[in-house]
C-alpha atoms as one frame of an Amber mdcrd trajectory, in Angstrom:
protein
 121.892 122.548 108.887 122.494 121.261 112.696 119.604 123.257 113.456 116.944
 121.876 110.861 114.844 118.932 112.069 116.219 115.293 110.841 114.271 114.364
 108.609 114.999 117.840 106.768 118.665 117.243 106.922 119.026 113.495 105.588
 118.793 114.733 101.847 121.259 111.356 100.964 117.779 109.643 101.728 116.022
 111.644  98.568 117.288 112.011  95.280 116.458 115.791  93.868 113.305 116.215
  91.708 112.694 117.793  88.239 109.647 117.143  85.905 111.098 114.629  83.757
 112.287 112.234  86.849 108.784 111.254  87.996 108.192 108.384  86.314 111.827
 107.056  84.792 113.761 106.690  87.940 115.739 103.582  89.799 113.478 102.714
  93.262 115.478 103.663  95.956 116.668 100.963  98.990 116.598 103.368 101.276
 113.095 104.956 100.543 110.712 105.305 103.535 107.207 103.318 103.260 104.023
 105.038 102.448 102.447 104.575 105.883 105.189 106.777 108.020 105.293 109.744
 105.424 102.238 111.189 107.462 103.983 111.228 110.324 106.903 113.132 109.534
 104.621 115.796 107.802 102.501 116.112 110.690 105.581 116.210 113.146 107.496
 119.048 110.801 103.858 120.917 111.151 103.733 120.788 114.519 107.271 122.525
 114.328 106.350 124.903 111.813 103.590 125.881 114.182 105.603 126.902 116.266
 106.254 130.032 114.780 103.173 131.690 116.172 104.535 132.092 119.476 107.781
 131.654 119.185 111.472 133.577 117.855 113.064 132.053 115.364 116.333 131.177
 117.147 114.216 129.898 120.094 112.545 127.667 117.513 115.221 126.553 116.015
 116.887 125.332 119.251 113.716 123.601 120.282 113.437 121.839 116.920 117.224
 120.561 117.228 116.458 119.343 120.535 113.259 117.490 119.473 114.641 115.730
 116.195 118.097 115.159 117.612 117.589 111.362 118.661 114.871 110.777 116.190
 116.261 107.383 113.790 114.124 104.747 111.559 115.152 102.128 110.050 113.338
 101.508 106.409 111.803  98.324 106.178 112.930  96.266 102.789 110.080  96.224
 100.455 108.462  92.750  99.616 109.096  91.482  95.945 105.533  91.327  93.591
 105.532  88.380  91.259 103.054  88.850  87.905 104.011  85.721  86.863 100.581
  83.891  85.427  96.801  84.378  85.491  97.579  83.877  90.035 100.756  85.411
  89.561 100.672  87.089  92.887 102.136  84.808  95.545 100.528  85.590  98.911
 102.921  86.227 101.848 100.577  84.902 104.501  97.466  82.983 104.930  95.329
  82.365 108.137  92.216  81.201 109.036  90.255  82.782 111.995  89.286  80.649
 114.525  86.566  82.978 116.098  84.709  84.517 113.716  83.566  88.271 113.982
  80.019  88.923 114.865  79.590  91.211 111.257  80.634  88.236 109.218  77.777
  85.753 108.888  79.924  83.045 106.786  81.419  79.167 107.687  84.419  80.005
 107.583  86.760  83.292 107.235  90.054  83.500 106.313  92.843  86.292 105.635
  95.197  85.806 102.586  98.126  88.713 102.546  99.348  90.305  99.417 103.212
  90.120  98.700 103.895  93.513  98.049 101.588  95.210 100.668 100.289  95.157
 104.427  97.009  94.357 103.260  95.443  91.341 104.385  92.372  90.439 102.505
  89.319  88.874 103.802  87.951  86.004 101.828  84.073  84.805 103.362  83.980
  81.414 102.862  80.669  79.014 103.028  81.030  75.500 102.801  78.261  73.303
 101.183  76.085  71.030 103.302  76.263  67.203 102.927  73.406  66.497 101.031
  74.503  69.099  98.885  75.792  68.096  94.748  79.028  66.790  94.392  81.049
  69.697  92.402  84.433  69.643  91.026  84.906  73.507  91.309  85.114  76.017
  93.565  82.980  79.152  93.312  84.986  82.517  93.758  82.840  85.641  94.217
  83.820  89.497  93.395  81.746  92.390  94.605  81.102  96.203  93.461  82.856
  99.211  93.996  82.804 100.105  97.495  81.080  97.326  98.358  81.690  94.104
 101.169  80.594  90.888 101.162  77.588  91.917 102.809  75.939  92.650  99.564
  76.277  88.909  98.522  74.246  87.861 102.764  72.191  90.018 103.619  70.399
  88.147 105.483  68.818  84.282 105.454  66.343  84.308 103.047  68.387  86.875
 100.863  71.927  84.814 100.497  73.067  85.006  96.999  76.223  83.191  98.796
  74.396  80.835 100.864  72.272  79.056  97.423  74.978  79.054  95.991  76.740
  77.193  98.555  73.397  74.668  99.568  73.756  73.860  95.996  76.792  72.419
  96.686  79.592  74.817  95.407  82.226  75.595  98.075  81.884  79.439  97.719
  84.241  82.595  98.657  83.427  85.961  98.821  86.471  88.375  98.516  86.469
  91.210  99.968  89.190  93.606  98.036  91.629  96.025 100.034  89.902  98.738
 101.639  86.463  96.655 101.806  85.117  95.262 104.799  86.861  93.049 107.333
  90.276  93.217 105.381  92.626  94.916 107.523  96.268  96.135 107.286  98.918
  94.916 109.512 102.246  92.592 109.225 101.610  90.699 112.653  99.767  87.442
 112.273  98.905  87.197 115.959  96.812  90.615 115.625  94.504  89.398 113.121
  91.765  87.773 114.560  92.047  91.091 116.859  91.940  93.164 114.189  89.269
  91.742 112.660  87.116  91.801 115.692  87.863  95.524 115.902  86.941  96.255
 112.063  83.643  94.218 113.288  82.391  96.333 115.837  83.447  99.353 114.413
  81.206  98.206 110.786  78.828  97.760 113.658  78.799 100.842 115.666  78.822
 102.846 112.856  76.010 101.511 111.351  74.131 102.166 114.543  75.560 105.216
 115.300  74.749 106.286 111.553  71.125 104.974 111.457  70.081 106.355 114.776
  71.709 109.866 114.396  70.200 110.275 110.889  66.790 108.921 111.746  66.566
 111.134 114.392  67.793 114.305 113.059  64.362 113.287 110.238  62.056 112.853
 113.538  63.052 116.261 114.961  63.141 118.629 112.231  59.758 119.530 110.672
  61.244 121.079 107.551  64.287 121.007 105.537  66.620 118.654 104.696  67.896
 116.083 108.027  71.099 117.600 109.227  74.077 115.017 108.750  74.603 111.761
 110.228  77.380 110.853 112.728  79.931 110.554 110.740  81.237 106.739 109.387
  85.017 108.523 108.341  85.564 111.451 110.331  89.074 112.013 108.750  87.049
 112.843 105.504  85.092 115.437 107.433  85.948 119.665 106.283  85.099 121.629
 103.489  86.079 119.639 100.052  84.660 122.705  97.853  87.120 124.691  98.687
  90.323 122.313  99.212  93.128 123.077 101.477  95.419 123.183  98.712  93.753
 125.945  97.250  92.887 127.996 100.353  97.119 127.744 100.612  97.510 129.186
  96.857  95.207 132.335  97.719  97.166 132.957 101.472 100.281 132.852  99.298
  99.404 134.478  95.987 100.714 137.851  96.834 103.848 136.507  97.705 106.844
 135.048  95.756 106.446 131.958  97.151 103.142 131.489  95.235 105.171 130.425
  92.390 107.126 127.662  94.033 104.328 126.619  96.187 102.045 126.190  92.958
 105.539 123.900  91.242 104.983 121.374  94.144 101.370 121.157  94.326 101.342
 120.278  90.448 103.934 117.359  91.284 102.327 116.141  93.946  99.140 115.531
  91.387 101.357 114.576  89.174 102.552 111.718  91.814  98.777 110.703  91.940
  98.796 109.174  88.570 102.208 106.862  89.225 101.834 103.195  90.568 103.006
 103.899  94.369 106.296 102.710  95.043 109.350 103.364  97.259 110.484 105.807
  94.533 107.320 107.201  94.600 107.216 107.779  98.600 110.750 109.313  98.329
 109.394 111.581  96.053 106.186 112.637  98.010 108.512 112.795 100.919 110.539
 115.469  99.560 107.781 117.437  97.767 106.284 117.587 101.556 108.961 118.170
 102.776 109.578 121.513 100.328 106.054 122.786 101.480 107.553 123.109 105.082
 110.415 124.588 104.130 107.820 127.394 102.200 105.821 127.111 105.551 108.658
 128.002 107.716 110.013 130.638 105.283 106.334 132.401 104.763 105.028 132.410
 108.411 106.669 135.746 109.555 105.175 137.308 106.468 102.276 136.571 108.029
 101.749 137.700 111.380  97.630 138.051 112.312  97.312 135.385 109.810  98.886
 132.174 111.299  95.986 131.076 112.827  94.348 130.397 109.039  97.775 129.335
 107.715  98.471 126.567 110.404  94.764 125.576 110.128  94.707 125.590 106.172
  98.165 123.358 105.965  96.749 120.857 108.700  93.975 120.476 106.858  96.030
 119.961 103.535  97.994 117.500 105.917  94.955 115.513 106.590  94.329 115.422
 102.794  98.199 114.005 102.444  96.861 111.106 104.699  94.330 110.202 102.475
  96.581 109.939  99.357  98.819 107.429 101.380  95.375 105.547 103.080  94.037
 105.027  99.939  96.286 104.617  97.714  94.665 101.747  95.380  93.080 101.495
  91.761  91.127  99.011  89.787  94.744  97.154  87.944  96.040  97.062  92.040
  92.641  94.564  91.976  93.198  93.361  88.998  97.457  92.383  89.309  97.619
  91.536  93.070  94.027  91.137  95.207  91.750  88.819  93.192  94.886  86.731
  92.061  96.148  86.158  95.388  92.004  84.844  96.438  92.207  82.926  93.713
  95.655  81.378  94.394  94.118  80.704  98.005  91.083  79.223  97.309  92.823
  76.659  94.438  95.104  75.679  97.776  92.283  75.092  99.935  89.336  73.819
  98.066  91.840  71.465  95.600  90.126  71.559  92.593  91.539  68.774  90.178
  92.104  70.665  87.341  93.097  73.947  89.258  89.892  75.775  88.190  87.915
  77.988  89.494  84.015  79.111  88.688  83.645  83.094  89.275  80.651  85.513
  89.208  81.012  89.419  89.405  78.908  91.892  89.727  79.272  95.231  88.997
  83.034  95.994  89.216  83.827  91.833  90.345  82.646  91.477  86.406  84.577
  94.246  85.098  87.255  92.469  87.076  86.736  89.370  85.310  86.259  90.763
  81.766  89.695  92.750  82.258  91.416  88.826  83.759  90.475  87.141  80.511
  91.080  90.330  78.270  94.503  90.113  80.040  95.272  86.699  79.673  94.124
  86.078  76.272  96.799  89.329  75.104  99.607  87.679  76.794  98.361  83.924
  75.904  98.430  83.017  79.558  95.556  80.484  81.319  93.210  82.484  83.485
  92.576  79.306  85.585  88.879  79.875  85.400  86.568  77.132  84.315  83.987
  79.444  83.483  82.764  82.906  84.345  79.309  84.588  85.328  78.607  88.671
  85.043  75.848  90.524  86.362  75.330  94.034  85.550  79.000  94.896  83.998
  80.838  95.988  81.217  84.209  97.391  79.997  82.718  99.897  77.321  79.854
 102.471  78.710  80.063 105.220  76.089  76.946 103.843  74.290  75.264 103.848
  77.617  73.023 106.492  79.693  74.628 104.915  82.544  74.414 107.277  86.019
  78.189 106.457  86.343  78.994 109.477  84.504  78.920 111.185  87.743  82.318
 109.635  87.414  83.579 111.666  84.890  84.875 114.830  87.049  87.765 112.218
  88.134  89.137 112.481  84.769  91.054 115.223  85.921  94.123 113.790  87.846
  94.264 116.935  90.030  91.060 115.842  91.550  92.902 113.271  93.316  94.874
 115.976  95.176  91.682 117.874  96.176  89.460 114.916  96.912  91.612 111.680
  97.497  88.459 109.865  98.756  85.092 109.765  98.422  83.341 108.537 101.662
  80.412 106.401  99.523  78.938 104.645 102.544  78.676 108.027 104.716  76.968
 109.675 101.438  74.884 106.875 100.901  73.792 106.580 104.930  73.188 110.415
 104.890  70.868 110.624 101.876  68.804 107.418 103.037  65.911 109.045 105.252
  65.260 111.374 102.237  64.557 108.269  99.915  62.369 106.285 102.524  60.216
 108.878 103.863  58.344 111.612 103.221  58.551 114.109 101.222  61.107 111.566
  99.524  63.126 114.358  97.528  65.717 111.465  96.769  63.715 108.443  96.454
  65.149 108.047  92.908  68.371 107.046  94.700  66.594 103.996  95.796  65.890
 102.917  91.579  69.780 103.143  91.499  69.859  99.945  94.022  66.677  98.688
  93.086  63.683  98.133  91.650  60.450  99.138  93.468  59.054  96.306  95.133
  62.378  93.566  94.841  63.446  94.739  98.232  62.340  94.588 101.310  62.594
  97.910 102.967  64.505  96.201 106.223  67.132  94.341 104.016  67.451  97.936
 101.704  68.247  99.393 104.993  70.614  97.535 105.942  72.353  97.003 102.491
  72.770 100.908 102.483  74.192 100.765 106.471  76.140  98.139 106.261  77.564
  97.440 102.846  79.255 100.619 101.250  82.929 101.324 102.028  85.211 104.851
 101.159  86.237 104.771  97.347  89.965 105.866  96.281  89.869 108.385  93.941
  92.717 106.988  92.084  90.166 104.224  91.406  87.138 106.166  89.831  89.942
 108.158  88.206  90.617 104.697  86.317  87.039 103.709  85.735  86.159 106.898
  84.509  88.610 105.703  81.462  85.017 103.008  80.584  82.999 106.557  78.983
  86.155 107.473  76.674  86.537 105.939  73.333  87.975 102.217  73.359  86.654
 101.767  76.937  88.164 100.811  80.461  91.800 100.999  80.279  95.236 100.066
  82.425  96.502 102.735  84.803  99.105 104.186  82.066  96.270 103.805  79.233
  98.268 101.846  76.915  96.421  98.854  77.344  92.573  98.521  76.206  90.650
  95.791  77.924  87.932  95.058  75.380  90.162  94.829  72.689  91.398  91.405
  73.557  88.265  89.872  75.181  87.807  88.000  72.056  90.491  86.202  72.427
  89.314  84.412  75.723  88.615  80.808  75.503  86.443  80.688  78.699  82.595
  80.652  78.455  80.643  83.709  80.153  76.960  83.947  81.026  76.367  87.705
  80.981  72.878  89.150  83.022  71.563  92.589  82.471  68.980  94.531  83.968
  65.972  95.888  82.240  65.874  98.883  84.445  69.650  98.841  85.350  70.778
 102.791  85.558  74.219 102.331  86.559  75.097  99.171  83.771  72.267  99.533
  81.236  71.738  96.846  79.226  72.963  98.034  76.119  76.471  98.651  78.420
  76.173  95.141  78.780  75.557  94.118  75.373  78.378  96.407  74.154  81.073
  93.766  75.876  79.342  90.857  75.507  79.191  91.051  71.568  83.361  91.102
  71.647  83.043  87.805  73.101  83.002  84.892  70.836  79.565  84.083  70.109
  79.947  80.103  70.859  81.364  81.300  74.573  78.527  84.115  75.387  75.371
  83.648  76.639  73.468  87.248  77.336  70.085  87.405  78.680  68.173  90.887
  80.077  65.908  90.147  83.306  62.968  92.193  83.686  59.397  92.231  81.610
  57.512  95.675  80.221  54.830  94.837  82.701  57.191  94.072  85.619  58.791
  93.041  87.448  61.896  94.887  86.830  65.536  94.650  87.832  67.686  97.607
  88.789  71.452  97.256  89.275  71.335  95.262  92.602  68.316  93.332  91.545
  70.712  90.780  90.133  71.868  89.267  93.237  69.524  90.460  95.610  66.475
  91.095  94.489  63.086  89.232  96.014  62.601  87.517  92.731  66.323  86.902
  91.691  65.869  83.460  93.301  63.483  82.055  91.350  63.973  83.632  88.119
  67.571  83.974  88.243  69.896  81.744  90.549  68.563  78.616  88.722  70.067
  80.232  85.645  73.144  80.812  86.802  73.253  77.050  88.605  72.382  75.361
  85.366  75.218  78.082  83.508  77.827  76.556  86.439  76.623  72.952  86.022
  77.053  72.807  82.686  80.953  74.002  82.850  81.922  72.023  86.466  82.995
  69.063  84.601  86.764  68.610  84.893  86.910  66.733  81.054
């Protein structure tokens, strides 16, 4: 044992493993975080690699020598309050002095999560003087993938910015994993930070656009070879996952067997709400494959190149699970209640109210909130609620998001933790904008022809799309099964109490919507209590039409829509 590395030796750290201990065990004190799993996999790697050029004694001495001093000390693991529609206390708030070049707001500000590193970055636009009085904040939630970008495009296009001139003091959240929210404990690094997420959002845009437009100029035929790019630790083969590649190198073997045992717990794992039991757990599993690694390499001689390669590249895949490591109830039970707790301290609404619009996913968000509240009989603090293009239910629906439904199978998780939707999107571009446009129906996804101008679709596309857990399409695959979207564990169906809400909702559809058809749309609103819904479609049979982005950005949103949606706001601002 004096020989092993450390981190294979402290077994009082992890408790032992069978299948019936994944989910019904007491969290450890002494579990390691998430974020430093990586690193001991990649360092007990690096060891196993070893084994191509050297003995095994030899290794093993060089192994004792270079985990002998190696110690960590476990940080304690913040406590998470549920407590109430804002139940999430934040740990931290700041405001940053010198805004970031990317984010085009008054005002932005970080609010920190009490149970994770994440800070979140909350846009914030303040409304002019001669702007109406309000009494209410406005708090708004984006799409999947998506930044607050989507909601400022650019000066004429500013869903935010009316919104703001028309006097509501309005914040755009941008969730975990979106945008200018960073990770990181240290308040002093933040406006750092942030200016680093900036340029990067920045560069790669560039970097993206430039590479990909002129790969198009300088190939006459074919398909334009890939962009630069945005996420290179998503780059490698994802048909054939490492995992896999592993099981055939060791199905000859009788290792195959035990190898197979830990792969299907580490899926397993995928499905569990992360926690320091859960990191002990992946810790050990990890820390079996090394053990088979070790144990398997001199079966293999004239094949450790492959191995090594194949179990880096299944190491790489191990980073991803612990990078994004988020689903749609993490939104729902910790980021959009700590924005809302912040905004309520800031803005100081009377009444504690806020006014909320969501599109896409932000609704689905704020369909689940009062679905959720009105179950438990709890306030949602919301003084009334606006939807565009969402629902909870979209089995009655042709909607394109059952591209989704391959996520249903947790395993994917394992093979694919993240899908890299800004990089896809960037890549596919020049063959939807230019001739011989072999994916210009990507474009009706986003929007309508003619309600975009082709700069501002260009740089919605660039600039706005982030990398998507899989754990979280995994989730909202659960909104094409019977009974619609459910809770993580899916015990808990969110339409089912949505008529129970006592907040009014103005719910927008598009005509040509793809992704949230209207009759997706109409399928939710009908649970709501008819005296609380309002539901209109936007679009005519003549044109124009709306598509799925139409709704906030589109060139005709302002006049047709916005004034809607102001007189909607209005109408519920009073504090009586």
């Amino acid at each position: 044992m004096t020989l092993l590395p450390r981190f294979l030796r402290n077994r009082e750290l992890i408790d032992s493993i069978s299948p019936l201990s994944l989910t019904d065990r007491k969290p450890s004190s002494h579990a390691p975080p998430m974020a430093v799993i990586q690193t001991d996999i990649r360092s007990a790697i690096h060891a196993a690699s070893a084994f191509r050029t050297l003995g095994p004694d030899l290794l093993a001495r060089r192994l004792s020598a270079r985990f002998a001093t190696t110690s960590r000390s476990w940080p304690a693991v913040r406590a998470f309050n549920t407590g109430g529609a804002g139940g999430n206390e934040a740990a931290a708030v700041q405001k940053v002095s010198t805004k970031p070049s990317v984010c085009t707001a008054d005002e932005l500000h970080y609010v920190s999560l009490a149970n994770s590193d994440w800070r979140l970055a909350l846009w914030r636009y303040t409304p002019p003087p001669q702007a109406p009085p309000r009494n209410h904040p406005l708090l708004l939630l984006s799409g999947v993938g998506t930044n607050a970008i989507g909601y400022d495009l650019s000066p004429e296009s500013s869903f935010a910015r009316y919104m703001s001139n028309q006097g509501f003091d309005t914040w755009v959240l941008e969730y975990r994993g979106a945008g200018l929210s960073i990770r990181g404990s240290d308040s002093k690094q933040v406006e750092p930070s942030a200016k680093a997420v900036s340029d990067q959002m920045e560069a790669a845009a560039s970097n993206t656009t430039n590479g990909i437009l002129r790969a198009v100029e300088e190939s006459s035929s074919g398909p334009a070879c890939a962009a630069e790019s945005k996420f290179p630790e998503l780059e490698g083969d994802l048909m054939v996952p490492p995992s896999t590649q592993i099981s055939k190198i060791f199905e000859d073997t009788q290792l195959s067997e035990r190898f197979n045992e830990i792969r299907g717990k580490l899926s397993s794992l995928m499905e569990i709400r992360q926690n320091s039991t859960i990191a002990s757990q992946i810790r050990d599993l990890s820390e079996r494959l090394i053990n088979i690694i070790v144990e398997v390499s001199p079966q293999f001689y004239g094949l450790q190149d492959r191995l090594f390669s194949t179990i880096e590249d299944f190491q790489k895949q191990l980073d991803l699970i612990v990078k994004y490591d988020w689903d749609f109830d993490h939104y729902l039970e910790e980021d959009v209640p700590a924005a809302m707790e912040y905004v309520r301290s800031q803005s100081k609404p009377n009444d504690g109210k806020l006014l909320a619009i969501g599109h896409s996913m932000g609704g689905i968000l704020l369909y689940a909130m009062l679905s959720r509240c009105g179950a438990d009989g709890r306030d949602t603090n919301l003084a009334g609620v606006v939807t565009l293009a969402s629902s909870l239910d979209y089995t009655t629906s042709k909607s394109t998001l059952r591209l989704l439904l391959p996520f249903a199978d947790p395993t994917q998780v394992l093979n694919v933790p993240a899908v890299p939707l800004g990089a896809l999107l960037a890549a596919a571009y020049p063959l939807s904008s230019r001739p011989p446009y072999v994916l210009a129906w990507l474009n009706n996804l986003i929007s309508s022809e003619g309600m975009m101008h082709p700069e501002l679709m260009k740089k919605f596309i660039f600039n706005n799309f982030c990398t998507i857990p899989a754990k979280l399409l995994l989730q909202l695959a659960s909104a094409f099964r019977e009974g619609g979207l459910t809770n993580r564990e899916g015990t808990f169906f969110y339409k089912d109490h949505l008529c129970k809400t006592n907040v009014p909702i103005l719910a927008f559809a598009g005509d040509q919507d793809l992704i949230c058809p209207p009759e997706a749309v109409h399928e939710t609103a009908k649970l709501v209590p008819k005296h609380l819904i309002t539901y209109k479609v936007f679009g005519e049979p003549d044109g124009p039409h709306y598509a799925h982005y139409d709704l906030v950005g589109g060139k005709l949103a302002r006049e047709q829509l916005y004034p809607c949606i102001i007189e909607f706001l209005s109408e519920h601002d009073s504090t009586s």
